[in-house]
N, C-alpha and C positions, 0 to 999 in steps of 0.2 A: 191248092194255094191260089189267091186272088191277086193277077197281075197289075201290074204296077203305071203308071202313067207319070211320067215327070215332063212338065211343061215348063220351060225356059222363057223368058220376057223380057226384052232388053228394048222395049222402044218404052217411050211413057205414054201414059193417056192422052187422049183427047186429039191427038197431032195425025193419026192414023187411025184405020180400027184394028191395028195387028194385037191389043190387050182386048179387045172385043170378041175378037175370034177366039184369043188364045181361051176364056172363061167359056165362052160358048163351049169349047172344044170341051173343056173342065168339067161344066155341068154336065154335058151327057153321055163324060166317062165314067162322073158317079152313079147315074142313073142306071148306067150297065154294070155297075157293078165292079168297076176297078178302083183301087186305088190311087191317089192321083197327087201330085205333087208341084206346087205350083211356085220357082224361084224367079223372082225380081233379082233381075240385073241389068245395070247402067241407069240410063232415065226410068223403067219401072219402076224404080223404088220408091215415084212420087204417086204410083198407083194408090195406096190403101193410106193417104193422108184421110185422116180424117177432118170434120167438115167440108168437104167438099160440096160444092152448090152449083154443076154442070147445069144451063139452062136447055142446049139445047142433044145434049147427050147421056147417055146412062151412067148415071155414078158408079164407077167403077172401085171404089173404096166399101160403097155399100155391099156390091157386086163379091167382090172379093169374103167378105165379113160374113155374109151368107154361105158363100162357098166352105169356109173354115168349119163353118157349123152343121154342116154336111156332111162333114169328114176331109176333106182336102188339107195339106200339111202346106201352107205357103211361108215362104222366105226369102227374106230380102238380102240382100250381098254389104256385108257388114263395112267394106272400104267405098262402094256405091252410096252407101246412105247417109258415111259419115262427111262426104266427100259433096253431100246437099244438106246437110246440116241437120238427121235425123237423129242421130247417135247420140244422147245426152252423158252418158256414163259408158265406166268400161264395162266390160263384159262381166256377167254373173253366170256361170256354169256353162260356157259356150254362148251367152244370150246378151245383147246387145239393149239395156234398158232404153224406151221410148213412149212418150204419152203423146205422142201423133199419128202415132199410126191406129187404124182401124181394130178389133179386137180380134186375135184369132192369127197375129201375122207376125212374126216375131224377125230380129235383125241378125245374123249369125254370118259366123266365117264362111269364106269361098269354099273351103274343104269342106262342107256339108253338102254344094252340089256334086260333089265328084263321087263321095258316098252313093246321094241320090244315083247318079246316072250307073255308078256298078251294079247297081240293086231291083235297077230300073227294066222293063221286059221291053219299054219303049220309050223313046227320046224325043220330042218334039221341039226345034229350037223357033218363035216367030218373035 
């Protein structure tokens, strides 16, 4: 069975590289071969806006969008998102509709990370 990686992200871009490291970390857990799960919480959840036009740092919405298509499962904290203004509608089957966020990244309940971290072989919080 193919272990699991859940990566937690509570600061936002651009202000540290703690969303830098945390993808870094993302990319070369899929590269090995893990599973990887990647939840925005608090200010990350301004992570995967799309358009973004960072001049002098990696778009991390790009960053993010690539990772999804990779395989990476990311999620944002559905009271964090609504709470900056991502949230447009209510919820559709647990899913929180949004046409700003990057493709690949969906807005869902707190209780999907706690899922996550049961299921998870390893926990990274940065």
């Amino acid at each position: 069975m193919r272990k699991t990686l859940t990566i937690i992200l509570y600061r936002g871009p651009y202000a540290s590289q703690r969303v830098d490291v945390g993808l870094a970390i993302a990319e070369k857990a899929l590269e090995r071969g893990y599973g990887v799960n990647i939840f925005l919480y608090m200010d990350a959840v301004h992570a995967p806006k799309k358009g973004q036009m960072p001049r002098y740092f990696p778009n991390v919405g790009e960053k993010l969008r690539a990772l999804a298509e990779k395989g990476a499962r990311i999620r944002a904290c559905s009271r964090c998102a609504a709470a900056r203004g991502y949230v447009e509608e209510d919820a559709k089957d647990g899913v929180y509709p949004t046409s700003q966020y990057v493709d690949g990244v969906a807005i869902v309940n707190l209780r999907e990370l706690g899922d996550w971290i049961k299921l998870s072989d390893k926990v990274i919080v940065i």
